[in-house]
C-alpha positions in Angstrom: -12.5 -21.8 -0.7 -15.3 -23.5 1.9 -18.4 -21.0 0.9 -21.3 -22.4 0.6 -22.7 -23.1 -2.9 -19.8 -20.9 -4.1 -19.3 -21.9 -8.1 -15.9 -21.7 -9.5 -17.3 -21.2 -13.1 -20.2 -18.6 -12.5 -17.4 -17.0 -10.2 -14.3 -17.2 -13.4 -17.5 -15.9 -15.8 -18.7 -12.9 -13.4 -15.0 -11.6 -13.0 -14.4 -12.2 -17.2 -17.4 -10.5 -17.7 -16.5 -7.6 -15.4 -13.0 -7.1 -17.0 -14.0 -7.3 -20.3 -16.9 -3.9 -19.7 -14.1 -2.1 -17.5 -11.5 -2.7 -20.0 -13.4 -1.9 -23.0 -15.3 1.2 -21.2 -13.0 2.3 -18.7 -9.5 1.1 -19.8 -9.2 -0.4 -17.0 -5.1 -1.0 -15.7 -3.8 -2.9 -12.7 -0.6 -1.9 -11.6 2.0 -4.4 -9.3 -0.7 -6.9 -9.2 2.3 -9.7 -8.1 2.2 -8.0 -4.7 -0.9 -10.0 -4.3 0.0 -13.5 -2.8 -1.3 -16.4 -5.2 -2.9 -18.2 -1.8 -3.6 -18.3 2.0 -5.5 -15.7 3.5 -5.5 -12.4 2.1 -6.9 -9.1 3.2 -7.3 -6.6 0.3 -7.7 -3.2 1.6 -8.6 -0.2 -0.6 -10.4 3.6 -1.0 -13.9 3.7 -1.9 -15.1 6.1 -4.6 -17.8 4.2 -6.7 -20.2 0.6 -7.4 -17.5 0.4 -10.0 -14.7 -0.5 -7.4 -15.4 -4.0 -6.2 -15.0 -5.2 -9.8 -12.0 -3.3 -10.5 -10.2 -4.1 -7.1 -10.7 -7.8 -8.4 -11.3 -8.2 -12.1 -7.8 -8.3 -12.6 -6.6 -11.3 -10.0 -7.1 -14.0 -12.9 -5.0 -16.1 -9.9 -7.9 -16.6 -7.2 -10.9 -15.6 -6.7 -11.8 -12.1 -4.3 -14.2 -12.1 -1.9 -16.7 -9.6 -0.5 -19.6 -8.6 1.8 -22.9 -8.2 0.9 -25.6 -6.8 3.2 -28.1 -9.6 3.8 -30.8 -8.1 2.3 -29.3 -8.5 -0.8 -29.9 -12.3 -0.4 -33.4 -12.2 -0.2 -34.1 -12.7 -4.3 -34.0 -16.0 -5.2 -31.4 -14.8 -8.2 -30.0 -12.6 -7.5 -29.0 -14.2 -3.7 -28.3 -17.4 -5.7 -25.6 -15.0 -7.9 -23.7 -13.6 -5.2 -23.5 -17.4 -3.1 -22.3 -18.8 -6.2 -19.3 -16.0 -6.3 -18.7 -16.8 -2.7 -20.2 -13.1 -1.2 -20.3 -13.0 2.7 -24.2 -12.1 3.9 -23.8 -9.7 6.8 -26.3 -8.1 8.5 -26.4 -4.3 9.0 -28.9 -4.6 12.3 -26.4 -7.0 14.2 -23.7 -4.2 13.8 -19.9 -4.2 12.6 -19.4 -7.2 15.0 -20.8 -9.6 13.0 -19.6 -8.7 10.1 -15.7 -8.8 11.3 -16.4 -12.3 13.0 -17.4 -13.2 9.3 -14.7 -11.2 7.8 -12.2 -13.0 10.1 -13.7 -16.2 9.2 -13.1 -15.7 5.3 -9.4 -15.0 6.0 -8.7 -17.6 8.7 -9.8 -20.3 6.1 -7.5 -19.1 3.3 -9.2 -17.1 1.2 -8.9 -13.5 -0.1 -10.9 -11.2 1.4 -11.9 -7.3 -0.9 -12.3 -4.8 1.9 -13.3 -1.1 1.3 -12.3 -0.2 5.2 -14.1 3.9 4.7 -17.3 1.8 4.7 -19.2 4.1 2.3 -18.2 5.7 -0.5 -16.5 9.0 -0.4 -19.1 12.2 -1.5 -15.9 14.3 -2.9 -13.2 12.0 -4.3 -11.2 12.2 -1.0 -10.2 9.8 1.0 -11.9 9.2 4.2 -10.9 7.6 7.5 -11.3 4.3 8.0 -13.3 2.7 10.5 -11.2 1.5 13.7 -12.9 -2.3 12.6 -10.3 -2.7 10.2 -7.5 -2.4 13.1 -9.5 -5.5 14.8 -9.4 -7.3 11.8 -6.0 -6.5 10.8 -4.6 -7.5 14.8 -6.7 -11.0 15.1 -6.2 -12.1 11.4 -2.6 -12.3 11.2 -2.7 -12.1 7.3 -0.5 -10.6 4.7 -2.6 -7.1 4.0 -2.5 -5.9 0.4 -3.5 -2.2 0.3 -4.7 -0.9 -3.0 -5.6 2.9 -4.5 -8.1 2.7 -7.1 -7.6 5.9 -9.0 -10.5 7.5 -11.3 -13.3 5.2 -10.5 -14.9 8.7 -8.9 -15.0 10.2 -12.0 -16.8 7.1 -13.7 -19.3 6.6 -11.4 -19.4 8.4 -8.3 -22.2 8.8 -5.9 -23.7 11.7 -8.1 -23.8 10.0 -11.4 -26.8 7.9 -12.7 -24.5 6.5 -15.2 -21.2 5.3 -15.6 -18.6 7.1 -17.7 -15.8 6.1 -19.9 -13.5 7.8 -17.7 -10.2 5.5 -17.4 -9.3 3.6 -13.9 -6.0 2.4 -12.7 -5.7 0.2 -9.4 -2.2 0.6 -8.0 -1.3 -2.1 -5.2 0.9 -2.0 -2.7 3.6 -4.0 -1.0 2.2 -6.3 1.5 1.9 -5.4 5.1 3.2 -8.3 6.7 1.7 -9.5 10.0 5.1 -8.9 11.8 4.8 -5.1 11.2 1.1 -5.3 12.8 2.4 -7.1 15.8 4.6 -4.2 16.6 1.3 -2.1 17.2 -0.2 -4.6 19.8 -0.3 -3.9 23.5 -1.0 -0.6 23.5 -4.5 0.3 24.5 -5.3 2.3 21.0 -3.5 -0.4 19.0 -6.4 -0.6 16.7 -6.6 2.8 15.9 -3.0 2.9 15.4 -2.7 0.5 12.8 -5.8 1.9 11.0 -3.8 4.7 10.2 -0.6 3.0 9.4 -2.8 1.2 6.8 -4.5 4.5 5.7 -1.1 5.9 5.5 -0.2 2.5 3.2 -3.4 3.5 0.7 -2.8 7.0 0.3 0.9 6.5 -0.7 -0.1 4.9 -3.9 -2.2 7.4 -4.5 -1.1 9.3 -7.9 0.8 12.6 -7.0 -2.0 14.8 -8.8 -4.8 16.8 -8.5 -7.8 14.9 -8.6 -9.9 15.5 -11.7 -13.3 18.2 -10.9 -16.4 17.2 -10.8 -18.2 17.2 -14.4 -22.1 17.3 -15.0 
């Protein structure tokens, strides 16, 4: 871990902090968590429902600490940008584009650490699972990283886009078996290799996704 001011205990109290509301209020449950490896760098791909999913893609990799992008902006209070340093969040800037953000994305992974990456961008407005953006091909090709992929299941109904509150609904995150960098290489050379393997990794997600309806919408 090289980030800058990063803090190893602000970091261990966040994530204890995190797991203690989610298990308490959303009984929270983390399923093949060993298919995470314990070091080097580590992309950690998932679906995108809720706020709530940073924390639960994490919370429960007590192992090493996770990772994740922060818009800039974000920095700007003295606190709150002094928080998110000291649990090692990557600043990117949404007026220099995607670019920027991959370079530091690729940065995070290249130096050993594990990298949380929600690769719809934005959450999803209906509980479905959205395309990915072709970035996370790029990333995918040039980081040459074991890539976990993870389905975080009921973190819509808790707290989706339409509520103002979260709910005691229960969430499970389900994680996968690790795309190896030798099944990405197989994708390279062709001219739409990064589409290509966002959808193999797409395809990776939404086989852990629970074989059932999803749960409708409740006011």
């Amino acid at each position: 871990m090289n980030a800058p001011e990063y803090s190893p205990r602000l970091y261990t109290f966040c994530r204890r902090t995190l797991r203690l509301f989610l298990k308490l209020y959303n009984r929270i449950e983390a399923q093949n968590i060993e298919n995470v490896p314990k070091s080097g760098g580590t992309l950690l791909v998932a679906n995108h429902a809720s706020f709530l999913d940073p924390p639960a893609l994490g919370c429960e990799i007590v192992f090493r600490p996770v990772r994740y992008m922060a818009r800039d902006s974000l920095f700007a209070n003295r606190w709150f940008g002094a928080l998110l340093r000291g649990i090692a969040a990557v600043p990117i800037s949404r007026e220099k584009g995607d670019i920027s953000a991959l370079k530091k994305a690729l940065g995070v992974l290249k130096s050993g650490d594990c990298l949380g990456f929600f690769p719809e961008g934005t959450r999803t407005t209906n509980g479905q699972m959205k395309e990915l953006k072709a970035g996370v091909g790029f990333l995918a090709a040039k980081a040459g990283v074991p890539i976990v992929p993870a389905y975080i299941d009921g973190s819509f109904a808790a707290f989706s886009r339409h509520h103002k509150w979260i709910r005691p609904r229960k969430i499970r995150v389900i994680y996968g078996p690790a795309i190896q960098p030798s099944e990405i290489a197989r994708f390279l050379g062709d001219t739409d290799a990064y589409e290509r393997i966002g959808a193999f990794i797409s395809e990776r997600i939404r086989q852990l996704a629970p074989k059932r309806p999803l749960l409708p919408e409740r006011n």
